[in-house]
C-alpha positions as CSV (number, residue, x, y, z in Angstrom):
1,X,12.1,-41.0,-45.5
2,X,12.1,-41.1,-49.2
3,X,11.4,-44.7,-50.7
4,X,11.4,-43.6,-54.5
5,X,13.2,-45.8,-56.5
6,X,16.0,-43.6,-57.2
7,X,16.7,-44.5,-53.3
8,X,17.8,-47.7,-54.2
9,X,21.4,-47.5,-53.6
10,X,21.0,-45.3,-50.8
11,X,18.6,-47.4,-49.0
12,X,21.4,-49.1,-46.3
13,X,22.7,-45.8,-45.8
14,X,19.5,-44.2,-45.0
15,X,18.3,-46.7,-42.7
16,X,21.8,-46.9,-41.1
17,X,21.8,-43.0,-40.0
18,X,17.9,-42.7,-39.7
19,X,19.0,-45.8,-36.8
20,X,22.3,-43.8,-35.4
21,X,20.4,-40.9,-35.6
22,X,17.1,-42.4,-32.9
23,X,20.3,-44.3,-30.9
24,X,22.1,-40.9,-30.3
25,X,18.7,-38.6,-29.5
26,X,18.4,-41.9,-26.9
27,X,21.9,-41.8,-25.5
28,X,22.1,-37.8,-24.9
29,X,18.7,-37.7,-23.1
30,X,18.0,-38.6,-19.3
31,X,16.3,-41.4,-19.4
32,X,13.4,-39.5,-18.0
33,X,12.9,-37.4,-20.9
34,X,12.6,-39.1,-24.2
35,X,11.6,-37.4,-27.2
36,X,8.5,-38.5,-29.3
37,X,9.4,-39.8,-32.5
38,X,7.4,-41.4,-35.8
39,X,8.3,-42.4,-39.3
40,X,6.8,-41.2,-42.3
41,X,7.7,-42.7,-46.0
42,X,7.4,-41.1,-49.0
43,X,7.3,-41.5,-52.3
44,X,4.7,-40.8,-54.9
45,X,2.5,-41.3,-52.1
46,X,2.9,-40.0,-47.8
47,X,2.3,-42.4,-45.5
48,X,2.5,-42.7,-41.6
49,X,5.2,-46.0,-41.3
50,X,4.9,-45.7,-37.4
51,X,2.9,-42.8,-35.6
52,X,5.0,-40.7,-33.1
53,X,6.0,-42.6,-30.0
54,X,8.6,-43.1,-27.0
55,X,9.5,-46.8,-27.5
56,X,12.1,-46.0,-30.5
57,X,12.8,-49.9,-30.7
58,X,9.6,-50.1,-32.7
59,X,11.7,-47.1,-35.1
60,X,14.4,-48.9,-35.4
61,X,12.8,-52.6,-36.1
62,X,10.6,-50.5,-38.9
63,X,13.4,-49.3,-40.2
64,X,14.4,-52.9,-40.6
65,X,12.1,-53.2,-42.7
66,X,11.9,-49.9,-44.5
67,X,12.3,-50.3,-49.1
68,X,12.0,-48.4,-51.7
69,X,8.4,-49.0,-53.3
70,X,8.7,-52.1,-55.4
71,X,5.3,-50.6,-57.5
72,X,5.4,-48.2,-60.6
73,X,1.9,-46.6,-59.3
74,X,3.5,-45.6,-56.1
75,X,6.6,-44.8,-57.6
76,X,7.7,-40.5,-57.9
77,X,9.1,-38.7,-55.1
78,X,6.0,-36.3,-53.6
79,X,8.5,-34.4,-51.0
80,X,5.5,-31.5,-51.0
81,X,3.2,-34.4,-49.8
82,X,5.1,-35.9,-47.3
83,X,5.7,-32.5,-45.4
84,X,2.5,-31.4,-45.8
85,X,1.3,-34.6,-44.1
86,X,3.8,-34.7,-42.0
87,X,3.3,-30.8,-40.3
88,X,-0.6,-31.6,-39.8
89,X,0.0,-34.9,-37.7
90,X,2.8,-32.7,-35.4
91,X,-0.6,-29.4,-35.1
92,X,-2.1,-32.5,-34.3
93,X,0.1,-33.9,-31.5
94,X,0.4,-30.0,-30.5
95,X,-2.8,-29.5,-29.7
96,X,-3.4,-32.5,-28.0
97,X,-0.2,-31.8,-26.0
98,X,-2.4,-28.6,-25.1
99,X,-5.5,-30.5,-23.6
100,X,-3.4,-33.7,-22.1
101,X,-0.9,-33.7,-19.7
102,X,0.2,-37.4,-20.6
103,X,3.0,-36.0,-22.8
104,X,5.1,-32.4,-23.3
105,X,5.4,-30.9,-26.3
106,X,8.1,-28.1,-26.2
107,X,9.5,-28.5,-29.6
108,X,9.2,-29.5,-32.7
109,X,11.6,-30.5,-36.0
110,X,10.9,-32.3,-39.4
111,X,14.0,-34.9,-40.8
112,X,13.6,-35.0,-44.2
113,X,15.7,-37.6,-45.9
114,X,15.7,-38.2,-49.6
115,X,18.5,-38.1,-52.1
């Protein structure tokens, strides 16, 4: 999720679908399978907000939270970043997936969210 400052007046929008979006994944899945979710932020700088995880309430309440970057170091929009960082913690989960049978990991999709 993008937190550059040209987010501003996007901000309650974003966190508003990034929400309906987790609350509607919740609703059209049994309730015995859940899909793994984190939240990365972004702007001149990635960063993991919450690492991957079945209790999306902790999502949602970050999302709460969730600004633009109130800095002009961390200000800028580093999209390349933020996917990069973003694709190496889902080989991660992949190939742990592959050694542990805690968790299933059939698929796997990037939400990138930025003006």
């Amino acid at each position: 999720l993008d937190q550059s400052g040209s987010m501003g007046h996007l901000m309650d929008k974003l966190r508003n679908l990034t929400t309906q979006f987790i609350e509607k994944l919740d609703k059209d899945q049994p309730p015995q399978r859940k899909d793994l979710i984190g939240l990365m932020g972004f702007s001149r700088y990635a960063y993991v907000v919450v690492p991957p995880t079945f209790e999306h309430d902790i999502l949602i309440d970050a999302l709460k939270q969730f600004d633009v970057v109130q800095s002009k170091e961390g200000e800028g929009s580093s999209i390349s970043y933020a996917i990069y960082k973003t694709s190496h913690l889902i080989q991660f989960l992949q190939q742990k997936a592959k050694k542990d049978t805690e968790f299933n990991l059939d698929s796997s999709a990037i939400l990138l969210v930025t003006d």
